[in-house]
Every structure is written in C-alpha cells, then in structure tokens.
ZAMARGU-4260 file (C-alpha; in steps of 0.2 Angstrom, whole numbers, plus 5000, padded with zeros to 4 digits):
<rodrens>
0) 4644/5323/6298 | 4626/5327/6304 | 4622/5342/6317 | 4610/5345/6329 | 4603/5362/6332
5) 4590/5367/6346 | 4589/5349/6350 | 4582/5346/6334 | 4594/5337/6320 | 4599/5344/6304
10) 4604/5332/6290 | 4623/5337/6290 | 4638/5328/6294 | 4645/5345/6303 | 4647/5346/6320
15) 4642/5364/6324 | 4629/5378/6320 | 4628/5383/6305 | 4631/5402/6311 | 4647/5398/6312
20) 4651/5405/6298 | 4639/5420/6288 | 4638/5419/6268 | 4647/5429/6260 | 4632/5438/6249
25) 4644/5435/6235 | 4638/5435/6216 | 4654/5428/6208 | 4654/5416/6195 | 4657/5397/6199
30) 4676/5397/6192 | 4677/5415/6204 | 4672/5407/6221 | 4684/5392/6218 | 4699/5402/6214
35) 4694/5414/6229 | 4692/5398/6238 | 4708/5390/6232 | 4718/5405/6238 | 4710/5409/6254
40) 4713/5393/6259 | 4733/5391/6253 | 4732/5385/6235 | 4730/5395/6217 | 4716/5393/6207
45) 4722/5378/6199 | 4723/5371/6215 | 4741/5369/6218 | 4748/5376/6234 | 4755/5392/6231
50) 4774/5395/6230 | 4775/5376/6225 | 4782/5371/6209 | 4774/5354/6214 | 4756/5350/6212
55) 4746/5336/6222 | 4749/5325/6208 | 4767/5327/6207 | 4768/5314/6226 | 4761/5299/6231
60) 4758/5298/6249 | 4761/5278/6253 | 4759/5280/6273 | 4761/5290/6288 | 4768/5288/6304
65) 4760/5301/6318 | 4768/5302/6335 | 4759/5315/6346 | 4758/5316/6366 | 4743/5328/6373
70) 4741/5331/6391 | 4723/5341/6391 | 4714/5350/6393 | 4733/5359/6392 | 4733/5365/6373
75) 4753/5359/6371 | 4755/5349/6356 | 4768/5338/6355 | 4773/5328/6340 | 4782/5321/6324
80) 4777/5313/6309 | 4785/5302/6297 | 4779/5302/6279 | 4784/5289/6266 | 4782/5297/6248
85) 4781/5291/6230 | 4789/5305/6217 | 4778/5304/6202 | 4791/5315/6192 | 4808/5316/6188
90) 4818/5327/6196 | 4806/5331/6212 | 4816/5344/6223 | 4802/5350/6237 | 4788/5342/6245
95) 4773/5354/6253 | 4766/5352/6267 | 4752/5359/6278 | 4757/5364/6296 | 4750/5380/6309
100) 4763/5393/6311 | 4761/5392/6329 | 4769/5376/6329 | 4787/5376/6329 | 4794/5365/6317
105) 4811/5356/6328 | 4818/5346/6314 | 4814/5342/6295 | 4824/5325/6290 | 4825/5316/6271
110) 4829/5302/6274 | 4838/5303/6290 | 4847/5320/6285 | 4843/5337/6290 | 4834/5348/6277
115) 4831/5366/6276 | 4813/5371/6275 | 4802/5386/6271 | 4786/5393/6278 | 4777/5401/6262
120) 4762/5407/6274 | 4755/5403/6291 | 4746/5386/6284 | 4760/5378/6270 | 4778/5374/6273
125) 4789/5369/6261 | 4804/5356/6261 | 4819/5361/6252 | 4827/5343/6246 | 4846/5343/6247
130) 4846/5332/6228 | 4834/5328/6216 | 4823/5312/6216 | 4818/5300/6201 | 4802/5295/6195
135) 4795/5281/6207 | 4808/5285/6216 | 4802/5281/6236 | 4809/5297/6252 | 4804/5298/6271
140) 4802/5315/6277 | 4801/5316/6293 | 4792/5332/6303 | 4794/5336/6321 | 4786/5350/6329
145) 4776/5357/6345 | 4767/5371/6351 | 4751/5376/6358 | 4735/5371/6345 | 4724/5382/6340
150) 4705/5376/6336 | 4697/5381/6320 | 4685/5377/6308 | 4672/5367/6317 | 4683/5362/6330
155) 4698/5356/6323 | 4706/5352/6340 | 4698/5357/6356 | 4704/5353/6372 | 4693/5353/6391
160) 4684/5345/6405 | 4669/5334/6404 | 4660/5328/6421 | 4678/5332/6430 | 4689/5324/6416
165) 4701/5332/6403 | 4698/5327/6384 | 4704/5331/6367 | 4694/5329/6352 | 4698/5333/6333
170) 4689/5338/6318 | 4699/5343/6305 | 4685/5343/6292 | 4685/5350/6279 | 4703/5356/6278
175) 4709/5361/6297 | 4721/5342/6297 | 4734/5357/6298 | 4730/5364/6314 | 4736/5350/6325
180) 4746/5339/6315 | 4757/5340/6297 | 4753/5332/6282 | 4751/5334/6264 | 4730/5339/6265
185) 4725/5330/6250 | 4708/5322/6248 | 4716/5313/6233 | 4730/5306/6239 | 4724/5294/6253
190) 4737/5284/6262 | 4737/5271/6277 | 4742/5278/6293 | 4751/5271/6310 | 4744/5284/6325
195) 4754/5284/6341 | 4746/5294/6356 | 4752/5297/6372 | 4741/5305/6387 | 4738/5303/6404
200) 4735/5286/6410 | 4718/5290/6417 | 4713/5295/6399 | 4707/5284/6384 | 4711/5285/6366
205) 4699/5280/6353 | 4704/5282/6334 | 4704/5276/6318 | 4709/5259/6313 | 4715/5243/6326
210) 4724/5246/6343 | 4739/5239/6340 | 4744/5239/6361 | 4747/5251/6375 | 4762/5254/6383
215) 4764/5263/6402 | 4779/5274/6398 | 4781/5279/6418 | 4777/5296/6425 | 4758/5293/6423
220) 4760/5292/6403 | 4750/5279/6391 | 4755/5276/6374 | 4740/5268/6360 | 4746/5261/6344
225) 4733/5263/6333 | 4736/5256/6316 | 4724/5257/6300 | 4729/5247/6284 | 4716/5255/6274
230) 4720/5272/6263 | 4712/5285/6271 | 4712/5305/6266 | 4719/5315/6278 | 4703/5325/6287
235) 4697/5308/6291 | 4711/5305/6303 | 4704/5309/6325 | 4706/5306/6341 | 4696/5307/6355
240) 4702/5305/6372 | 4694/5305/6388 | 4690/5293/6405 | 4678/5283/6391 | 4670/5267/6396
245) 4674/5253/6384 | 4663/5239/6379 | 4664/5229/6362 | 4649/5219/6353 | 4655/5209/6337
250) 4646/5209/6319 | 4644/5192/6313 | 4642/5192/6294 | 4645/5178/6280 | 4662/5174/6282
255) 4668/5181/6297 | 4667/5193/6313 | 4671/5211/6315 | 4671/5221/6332 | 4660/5235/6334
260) 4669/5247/6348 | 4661/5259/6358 | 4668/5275/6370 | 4655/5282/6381 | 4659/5295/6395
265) 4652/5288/6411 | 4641/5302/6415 | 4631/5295/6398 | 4634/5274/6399 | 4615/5269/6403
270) 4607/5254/6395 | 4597/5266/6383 | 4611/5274/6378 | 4622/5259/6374 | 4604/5251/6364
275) 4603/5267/6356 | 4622/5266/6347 | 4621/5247/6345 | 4607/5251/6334 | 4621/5252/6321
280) 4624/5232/6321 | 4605/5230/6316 | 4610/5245/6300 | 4627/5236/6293 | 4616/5221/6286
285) 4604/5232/6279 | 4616/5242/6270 | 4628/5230/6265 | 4613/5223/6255 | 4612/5238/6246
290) 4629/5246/6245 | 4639/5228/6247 | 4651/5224/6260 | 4654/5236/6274 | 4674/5242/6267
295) 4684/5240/6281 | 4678/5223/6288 | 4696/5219/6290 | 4696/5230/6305 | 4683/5237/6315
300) 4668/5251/6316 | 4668/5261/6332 | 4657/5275/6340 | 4666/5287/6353 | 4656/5302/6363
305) 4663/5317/6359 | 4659/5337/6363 | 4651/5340/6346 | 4633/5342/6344 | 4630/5331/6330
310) 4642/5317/6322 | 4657/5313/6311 | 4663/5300/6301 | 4679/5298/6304 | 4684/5282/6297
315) 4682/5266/6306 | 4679/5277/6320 | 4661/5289/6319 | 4662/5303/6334 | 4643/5304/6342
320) 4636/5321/6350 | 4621/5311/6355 | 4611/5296/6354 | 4600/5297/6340 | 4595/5284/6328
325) 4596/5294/6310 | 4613/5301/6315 | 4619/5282/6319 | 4613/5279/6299 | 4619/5295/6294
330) 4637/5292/6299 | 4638/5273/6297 | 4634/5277/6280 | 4646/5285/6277 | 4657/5271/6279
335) 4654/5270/6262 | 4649/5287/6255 | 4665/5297/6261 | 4676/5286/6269 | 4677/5272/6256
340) 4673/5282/6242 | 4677/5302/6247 | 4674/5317/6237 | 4689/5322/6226 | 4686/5340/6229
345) 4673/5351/6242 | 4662/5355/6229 | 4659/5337/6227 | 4656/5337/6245 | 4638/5331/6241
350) 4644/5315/6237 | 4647/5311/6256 | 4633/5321/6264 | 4620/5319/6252 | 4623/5299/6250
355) 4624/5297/6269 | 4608/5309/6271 | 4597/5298/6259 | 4605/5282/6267 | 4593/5290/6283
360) 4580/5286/6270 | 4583/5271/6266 | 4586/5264/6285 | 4568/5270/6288 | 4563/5260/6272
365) 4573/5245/6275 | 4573/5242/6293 | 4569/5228/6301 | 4547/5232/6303 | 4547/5249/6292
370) 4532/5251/6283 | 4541/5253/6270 | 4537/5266/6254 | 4529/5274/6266 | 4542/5276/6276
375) 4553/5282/6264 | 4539/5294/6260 | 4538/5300/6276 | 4557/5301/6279 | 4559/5310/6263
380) 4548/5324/6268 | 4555/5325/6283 | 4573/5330/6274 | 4565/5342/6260 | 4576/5358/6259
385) 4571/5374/6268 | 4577/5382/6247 | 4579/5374/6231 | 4587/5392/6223 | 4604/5383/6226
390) 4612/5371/6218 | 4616/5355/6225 | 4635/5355/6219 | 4646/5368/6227 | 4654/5380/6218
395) 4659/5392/6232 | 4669/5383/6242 | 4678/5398/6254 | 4664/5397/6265 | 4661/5380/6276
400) 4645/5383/6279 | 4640/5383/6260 | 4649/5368/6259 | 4644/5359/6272 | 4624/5367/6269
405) 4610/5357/6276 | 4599/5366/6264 | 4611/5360/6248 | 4625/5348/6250 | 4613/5336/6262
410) 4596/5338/6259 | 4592/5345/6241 | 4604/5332/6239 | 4596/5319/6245 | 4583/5322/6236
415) 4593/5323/6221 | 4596/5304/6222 | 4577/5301/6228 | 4574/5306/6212 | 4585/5297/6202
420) 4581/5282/6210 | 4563/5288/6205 | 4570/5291/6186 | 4579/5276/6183 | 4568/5262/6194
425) 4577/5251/6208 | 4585/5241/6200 | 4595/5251/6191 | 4598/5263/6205 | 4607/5252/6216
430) 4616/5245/6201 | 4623/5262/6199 | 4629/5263/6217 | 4636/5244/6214 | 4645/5250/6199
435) 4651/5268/6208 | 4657/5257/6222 | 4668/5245/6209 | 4676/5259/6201 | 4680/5270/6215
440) 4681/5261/6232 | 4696/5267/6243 | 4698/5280/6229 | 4691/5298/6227 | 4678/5303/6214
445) 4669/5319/6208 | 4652/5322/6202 | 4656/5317/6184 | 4663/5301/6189 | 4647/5297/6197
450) 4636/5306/6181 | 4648/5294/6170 | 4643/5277/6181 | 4625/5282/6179 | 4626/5284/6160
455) 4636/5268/6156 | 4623/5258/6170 | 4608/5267/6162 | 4612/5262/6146 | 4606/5280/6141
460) 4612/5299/6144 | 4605/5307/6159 | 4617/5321/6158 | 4600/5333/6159 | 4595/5325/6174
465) 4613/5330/6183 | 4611/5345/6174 | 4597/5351/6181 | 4596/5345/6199 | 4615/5343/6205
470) 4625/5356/6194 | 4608/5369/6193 | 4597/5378/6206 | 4576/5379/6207 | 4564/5364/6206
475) 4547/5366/6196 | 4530/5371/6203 | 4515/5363/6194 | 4498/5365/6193 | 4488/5349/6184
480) 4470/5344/6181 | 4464/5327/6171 | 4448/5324/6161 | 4441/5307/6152 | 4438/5307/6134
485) 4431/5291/6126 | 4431/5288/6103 | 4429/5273/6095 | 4424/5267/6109 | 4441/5266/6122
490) 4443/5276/6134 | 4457/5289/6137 | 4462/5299/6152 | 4468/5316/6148 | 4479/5325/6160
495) 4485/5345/6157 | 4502/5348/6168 | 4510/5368/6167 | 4525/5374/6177 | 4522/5388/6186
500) 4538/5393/6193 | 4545/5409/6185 | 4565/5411/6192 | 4568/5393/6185 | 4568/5386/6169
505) 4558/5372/6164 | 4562/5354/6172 | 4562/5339/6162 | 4554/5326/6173 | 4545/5310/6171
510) 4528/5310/6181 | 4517/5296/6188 | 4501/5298/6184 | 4489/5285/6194 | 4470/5286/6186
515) 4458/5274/6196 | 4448/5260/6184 | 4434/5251/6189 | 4442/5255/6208 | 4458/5250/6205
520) 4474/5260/6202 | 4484/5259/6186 | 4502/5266/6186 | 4506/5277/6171 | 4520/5289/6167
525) 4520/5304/6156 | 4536/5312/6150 | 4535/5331/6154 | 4548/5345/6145 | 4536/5359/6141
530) 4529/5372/6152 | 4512/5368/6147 | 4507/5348/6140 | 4494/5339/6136 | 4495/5320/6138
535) 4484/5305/6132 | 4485/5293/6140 | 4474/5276/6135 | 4463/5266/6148 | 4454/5248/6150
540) 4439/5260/6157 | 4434/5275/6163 | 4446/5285/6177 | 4435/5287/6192 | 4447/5297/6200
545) 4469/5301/6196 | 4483/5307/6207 | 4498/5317/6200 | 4516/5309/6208 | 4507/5301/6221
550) 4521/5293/6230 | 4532/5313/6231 | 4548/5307/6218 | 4550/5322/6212 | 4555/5339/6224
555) 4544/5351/6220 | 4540/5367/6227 | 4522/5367/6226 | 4508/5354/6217 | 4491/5360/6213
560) 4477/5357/6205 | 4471/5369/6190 | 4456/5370/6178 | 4458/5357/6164 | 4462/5364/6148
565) 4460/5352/6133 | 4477/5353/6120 | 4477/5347/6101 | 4472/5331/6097 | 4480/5317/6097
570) 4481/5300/6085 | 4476/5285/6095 | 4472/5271/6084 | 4475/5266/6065 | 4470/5252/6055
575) 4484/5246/6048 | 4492/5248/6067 | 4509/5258/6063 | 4522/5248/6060 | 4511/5233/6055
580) 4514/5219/6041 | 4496/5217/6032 | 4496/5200/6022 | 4478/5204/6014 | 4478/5220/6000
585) 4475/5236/6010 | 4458/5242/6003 | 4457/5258/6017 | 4467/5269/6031 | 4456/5273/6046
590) 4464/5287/6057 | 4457/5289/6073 | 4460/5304/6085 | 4455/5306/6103 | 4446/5320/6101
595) 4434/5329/6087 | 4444/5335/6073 | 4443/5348/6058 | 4451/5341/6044 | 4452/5338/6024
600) 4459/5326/6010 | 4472/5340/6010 | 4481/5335/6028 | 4481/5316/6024 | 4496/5307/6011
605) 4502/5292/6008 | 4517/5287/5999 | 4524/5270/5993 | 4522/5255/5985 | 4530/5247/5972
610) 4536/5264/5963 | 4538/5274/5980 | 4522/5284/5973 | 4509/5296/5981 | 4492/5283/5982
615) 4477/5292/5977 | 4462/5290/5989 | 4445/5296/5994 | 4443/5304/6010 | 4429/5304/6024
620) 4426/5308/6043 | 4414/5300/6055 | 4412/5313/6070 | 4403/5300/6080 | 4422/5290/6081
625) 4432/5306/6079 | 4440/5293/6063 | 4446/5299/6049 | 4444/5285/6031 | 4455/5283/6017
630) 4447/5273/6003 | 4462/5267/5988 | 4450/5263/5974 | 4464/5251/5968 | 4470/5245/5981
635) 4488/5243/5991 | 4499/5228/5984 | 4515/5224/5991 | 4529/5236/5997 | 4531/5248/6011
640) 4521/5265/6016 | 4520/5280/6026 | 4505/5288/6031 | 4506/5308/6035 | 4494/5315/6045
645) 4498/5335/6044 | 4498/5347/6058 | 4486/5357/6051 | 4473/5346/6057 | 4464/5355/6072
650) 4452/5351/6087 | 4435/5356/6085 | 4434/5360/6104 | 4450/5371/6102 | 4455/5374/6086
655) 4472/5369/6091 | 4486/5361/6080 | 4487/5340/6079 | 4500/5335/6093 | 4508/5321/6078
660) 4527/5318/6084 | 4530/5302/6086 | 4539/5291/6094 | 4545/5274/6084 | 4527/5267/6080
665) 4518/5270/6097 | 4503/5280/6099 | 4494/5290/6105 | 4504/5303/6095 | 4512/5318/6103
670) 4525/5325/6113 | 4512/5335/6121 | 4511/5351/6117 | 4501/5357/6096 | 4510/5356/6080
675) 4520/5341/6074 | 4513/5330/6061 | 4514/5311/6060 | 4522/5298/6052 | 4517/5280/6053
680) 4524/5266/6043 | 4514/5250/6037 | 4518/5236/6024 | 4510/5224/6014 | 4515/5208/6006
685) 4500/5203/5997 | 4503/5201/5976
</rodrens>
C-alpha cells in the first residue's frame, strides 16, 4: 500500500495516517510482542487460533465462492460463501473460521447438511463436523450470514457518498477480511476465488480477477461475476463500487495482450488524470525486465479510485487515492512483491512494502529518459528513514502502525535492499530476485526464505548482512580522512574510517572508496569490520583528490570528514611475489612495507626447503624504500617456503604494530587494524 499525508506521500502501501494507531511504548522481547500479538488478534502464540484443535496447516483452502449484495451507503451486509477445503489430517473434525460477531450467521452447511457451530470470540467461529474426514479428503462448508459491517483497521469496509453517489470500498489489510465477509484468514493458505456482487444498478463494481458478466436481477439490482484463477490470500480480496467511469487500454507484450482496466469517479476523469494512471503501461515493461513476467497476465491489472488517501494492491486490481506517479510504481509493483509472492507472516511484512518501495527507485532509474544512477541516487535519498533505531523486520506485530511503519517496514527497508544490491553487484542482485520469484511465486515466504535464495545465488553466506540491516536496528556514523604515501617508488592511497555511532554496534560494510589519478577516478573497495581501520590501498599515481561512498550505497546516519590518522604498517610488495614459483635459486627475500618500519633479524623466518628447516639469513633495511633484505648465504634450492613477517614489527611514525593478516596471497597485508603477522608462501624448482 502507499499513503499520503499532508499532501505529501509517504512510502507505505497503507491507506490512512499513521495516527491511526499510537505505539504502544512497549519493551517486550521480540517472541513477547508476537505472542501479545498472536492473542490480541484471535490466535495463541504459536499462531493457531485459539480454542481450535486445528492449525492453519491442518486445511487446505482450494477455492471460494463469495456471494454478497450491498446497497450503500446502507451498512447491511448480505452474503454467503462456499468454501471448498482439502483436510491435511486424518480424522479432521472442525474447520475455523474468521467472521464479526455482528454478523449473524443463518446457516453453516457440510456438504449440503446442516452443522452446529460455535462462536469462540467476537472474530473466530468454529464449525462443529457431524463425522470425521480423511487425509486428502475434499468438504464444502458453506457460510451464510448478514448484518450491519462494522469498519476497522484502516478501513476494512466503509460505506458513503462521493459527488452525490453511494460507494463501498474495502480494505481488509492486514487481518480485517473478517469484518465483512468469512473466511479462513490465512496469508498461507491462498486459494482461487469466484466473487458475486450485487448493488444498485446505478453503481459499478471493480474487483479482483476477470468479470465474468452481469446479470439485471429486476428491482434496480446488478449482479458482477468476478472470477480470479490465481491463488490469492485472503486480505488481498476488494471491492469497490461506485457510479465509475470505465475505460480499458491493452498491454501488448511478447506473446500476447492483457487488459489494463481503469474505474475513475467522474468528478476526477480528466485527460491528466487518465495519462497519470496509464503511466503504469509504460512501468510493466520495465519491471518485467527485472522481476520477469507480470504474474497474472492471464487476466488483467486494473486501477479503481477509491476514498483512501494513498493506495492498495489488491491483486489484479490496485485501489488509487490519487494520481501520483511513485504510488502507480509502488503498487504495480507489488504485483510481484505481495500479490505474487506475499509475506508468510506480518512481521515479514517488509517483504511487500519494502520491495514495492525500492521498486519506486528503480522506476526512476529505469524509466524511459531517467538519468539513471543518479536518479536512483536522488530517489533513494528522497526515501531515507525519519530513524534507523528500529529494525526493519517486525517483531511487534499488535500494533498496525509498526507493521505497516513508513520509517521501518518501507523505507529503512528499501534501503536494506539498496544496499544489497550495493553488496552483491547488479548482477547478482537481480539474480536473486529471479531465483526468489522461481521458488516462491503464487506462494508465501518469510525473511529466511529470501536470506536463503541470497546465500545459494551469492554463492557465499551473507547471513551478517541480514543480520544486521533486516533483523537488527541502528546504521553506522563515520568520520574518514585519506592520505598518499609513496615506497619503492608506487604510490599508495591511505584512507583511516572510524564509526562513531555509540547505541549501535559496529557495522560490517564494504565501502567505495574513489581516489582521483592523473584526473581520473578509480573505483576501489575497502572491507570495513572494526570501529577504527586503516586501509592500503595501491595506485598507478598519486590521488589528487578521494570520495568515501560517493554514489550513497550504504544508509548511514552521518559521513564526515576527520583528521587522518596513519595505523601500522603494511606489506606491499615482495620479491618472490607471495605465492610465486621461482625457476632460478632464491639468493634474497626483499620485504617491503608502505610505510617506515622499526624492525630486526628477530621478526623475520623462513622455513622450508628440502628438510622443512628454518633458512638462515642476514638481514638489512633500506629507510629510503621502507624494504626489508634477507640475504641466504647458500642459497634457496627446490621445495616450498614460508616467509613470517611478526607483528612485532612497528611504524616508525606511530610505533604501531604490523597490520600482517592476510588474505590468500594478496597484498597489501592487513585487515586494517595493528597486530597480526604474515605469512606468505613462495617456491622454487631450481636443483
């Protein structure tokens, strides 16, 4: 969904202020607020629904038949639905259902006989089988019931006028389906639907899926069919019905055509307008070519005005507040990320609102005459969170408003996948939301389904990424400063990053660095873990001038610049290279270090050769190269060797500790903080 507050928009997919509902000031751990949650909303802790023996997994809704006649803006409700149900266990006796108590429930049929039924509390019903069914074994259950609805939540149902004409519009999100019609409530457990509805014959009906016909019942009634072949949870099932004006555009794509539908009151159908929503048919290529096919191109997508001030996705079928252009991306995007592909549970939530909120990003990027990057750039500061204390994933999930958070579960995460992108490169990136789609279209996922996709894709854990930026709170502040350093005669740019922020822990991050040679920018990358690093970084030349994550990938709170402050030093250079095959006998070892070093025969070994042996060797030090010599007298015949360097080798300009880790056989040395000595292997194969 997206809303729109003050006339300006905020990147969420709800439909109302975000005063709706105040926070509750809790400090419960995350299990607490979901079990708090769980019950205040009609299901325990394990989120079954209380008084069931049954769990969600114990049915499987296969489709739903929903008959319901409306005659607003009169709040009376009439309506039945038929439910056709899988039993996943032997010996199922009850089926649970959600439905208001305000409604009165006029008959409750199993497969065409009369049940008994039990209200457990004034959201769940229970129905009381007359005999046990099998595993795999299919029932109907058939509901009728009417009564006057009741609106909550964002607007679960509401009922008015609009320029002289009676509507209805729903909005069940995120668990208000219940309040105007019954059903199982189950992100989980998507099923196809068949949706009849009956209104005034002066009045419209938009809704999900394809209209099937419309049949003039006498007495000034209209009936529309609406039929959707597409499993679909149940929050995503609307309607909206008013005096719309109708017009259809198609979308011709490899293969085929698909209507595009639009309902617009006529107090709002100008030309601008109408441009403004068919915008979408210039996003669906652009975002097919990233995320693949739009999923329901067997039917349609539609946009209908509703009383909302923002937008929601229902399936097939977006309600629109307005005309705005990132609210047209947000919610067609979410054709994907939340229809297609919906969160299993609310405190996934950011799987929808966070993926359709970076999809705004990428419309600016990828539109038909962006600039680009720097639209992206530009897009992405617009969205950066009012707080990054939060987490991204939800873990209270009682209130709506944390769920639905502009600050969290749209624009932090947003920013959460900028930044993966950011991590892992393009490619990758949108391999991963390939591979997310493959594995989870028309289904439902959690964060670890989409943590698990990335790993496999990546080819490498990013767990700590996740860990940090989805299912933990704060963001790092930096300060930074770079300096040159030139020995042996290469040039080095040396850059100093600490992270400032104190209610946070350290982020792991990698960081572009962009040091200008000879008035060109290189792209370079530093690995940063510590709360104060040094990095070496080597150079055709010398740096003229460096930026520190010039093109904003990574969310943090604050970047600034700092005096430079030199670390220990660093080995950039040997002779043999690490990891190098000499064919000649090795007469020498030159060490050479980016910096000046204190240092004796006592911090240098090496080992090998034929008998695996400690090699004897005279030592000297040229301050002029910052390179340290070791002679062998005798020589180095064939076999393998390691040269150690010890950490208790030190700058002369800061008496710090070598910085020797290394990784595999690539220098400079270092994981960017003093201590760690080094080990580099060479060979030789001479006799």
């Amino acid at each position: 969904m997206a809303i729109i507050l003050r006339s300006s928009l905020v990147l969420s997919s709800l439909c109302v202020a975000a005063s709706l509902w105040a926070g509750t000031g809790s400090t419960l751990c995350g299990h607490a607020h979901r079990w708090s949650a769980a019950v205040k909303h009609g299901f325990s802790p394990t989120m079954t629904k209380l008084g069931a023996p049954e769990t969600f997994t114990d049915t499987d809704v296969l489709h739903q038949v929903l008959n319901i006649t409306l005659s607003p803006p009169a709040t009376l409700v009439n309506g039945d639905n038929t439910l056709t149900v899988k039993s996943l266990r032997a010996g199922l006796t009850e089926f649970t259902f959600r439905l208001g108590s305000n409604f009165t429930i006029t008959a409750c049929r199993l497969d065409g006989r009369d049940i008994t039924f039990t209200r457990l509390n004034t959201t769940t019903v229970r129905a009381n089988f007359d005999r046990p069914y099998a595993l795999d074994e299919q029932f109907t259950l058939f509901i009728d019931y009417e009564g006057n609805a009741t609106s909550s939540g964002f607007g679960s149902i509401e009922f008015g006028t609009q320029g002289g004409a009676p509507y209805v519009f729903t909005l069940s999100e995120p668990w208000y389906s219940y309040t105007w019609w019954p059903n199982k409530d189950d992100n989980n457990d998507k099923s196809t639907y068949a949706l009849n509805v009956t209104v005034p014959s002066t009045l419209k009906v938009a809704a999900n899926g394809l209209l099937q016909g419309t049949d003039n019942l006498g007495g000034g009634l209209l009936r529309y069919r609406w039929l959707t072949n597409y499993a679909m949870s149940p929050y995503l099932l609307s309607i909206g019905a008013t005096n719309f004006n109708k017009w259809t555009q198609n979308y011709n794509y490899a293969g085929g055509s698909m209507p595009v539908e639009f309902y617009i009151w006529p107090s709002s159908d100008t030309t601008a307008n109408r441009t403004a929503w068919e915008k979408c048919l210039q996003m669906l290529p652009v975002f097919e070519a990233k995320f693949g096919q739009y999923p329901f191109i067997a039917e349609k997508y539609g946009m209908y005005q509703f009383t909302f001030g923002g937008g929601m996705e229902h399936q097939t079928m977006t309600g629109m507040g307005g005309f705005w252009e990132s609210v047209n991306a947000h919610e067609l995007a979410h054709q994907w990320w939340g229809d297609m592909i919906t969160c299993g549970t609310w405190h996934d939530i950011w799987l929808n609102e966070g993926f359709a909120t970076y999809s705004e990003a990428l419309w600016s990027e990828l539109k038909p005459g962006s600039s680009g990057l720097a639209a992206l750039k530009s897009a992405m500061s617009g969205r950066r969170p009012s707080g990054v204390g939060g987490t991204v994933y939800c873990y209270d999930i009682s209130d709506p408003n944390r769920i639905f958070s502009g600050t969290y579960s749209y624009n932090k995460a947003a920013w959460a996948l900028h930044m993966l992108r950011g991590v892992v490169g393009d490619t990758t990136f949108f391999n991963i939301l390939t591979n997310y789609r493959s594995q989870f279209q028309y289904k439902t996922a959690i964060t670890d389904d989409l943590v698990s996709v990335a790993n496999a894709t990546h080819g490498s854990s990013l767990n700590w990424f996740f860990d940090q930026w989805v299912y933990g709170g704060g963001a790092p502040a930096y300060q930074w400063a770079w300096s040159t350093a030139t020995s042996n005669g290469k040039h080095y740019l040396l850059v100093y990053v600490r992270q400032t922020q104190t209610a946070y822990p350290v982020f792991k991050m990698p960081i572009d660095i962009r040091p200008t040679v000879g008035g060109v920018k290189q792209a370079k990358e530093v690995w940063n873990d510590a709360a104060t690093e040094n990095f070496v970084i080597p150079l055709t030349g010398t740096a003229t001038a460096c930026t520190f994550d010039e093109d904003t990938w990574i969310l943090a709170t604050s970047v600034n610049s700092t005096t430079f402050a030199h670390g220990g030093p660093t080995i950039v250079e040997t002779v043999p290279a690490a990891g190098s095959t000499s064919a000649s006998r090795i007469n020498q070892v030159k060490v050479t270090f980016h910096t000046g070093v204190n240092a004796s025969a006592l911090d240098f070994a090496v080992k090998g050769g034929a008998v695996d042996a400690q090699i004897p060797f005279t030592y000297s030090y040229s301050g002029a190269t910052n390179t340290v010599t070791l002679n062998f007298p005798k020589g180095l015949r064939k076999g393998n060797y390691t040269l150690i360097v010890k950490d208790s080798v030190r700058a002369t300009n800061t008496n710090l500790q070598l910085d020797g880790e290394m990784t595999g056989t690539t220098l400079p040395s270092g994981n960017g903080q003093p201590g760690g000595m080094a080990t580099i292997p060479f060979s030789c194969t001479a006799p």
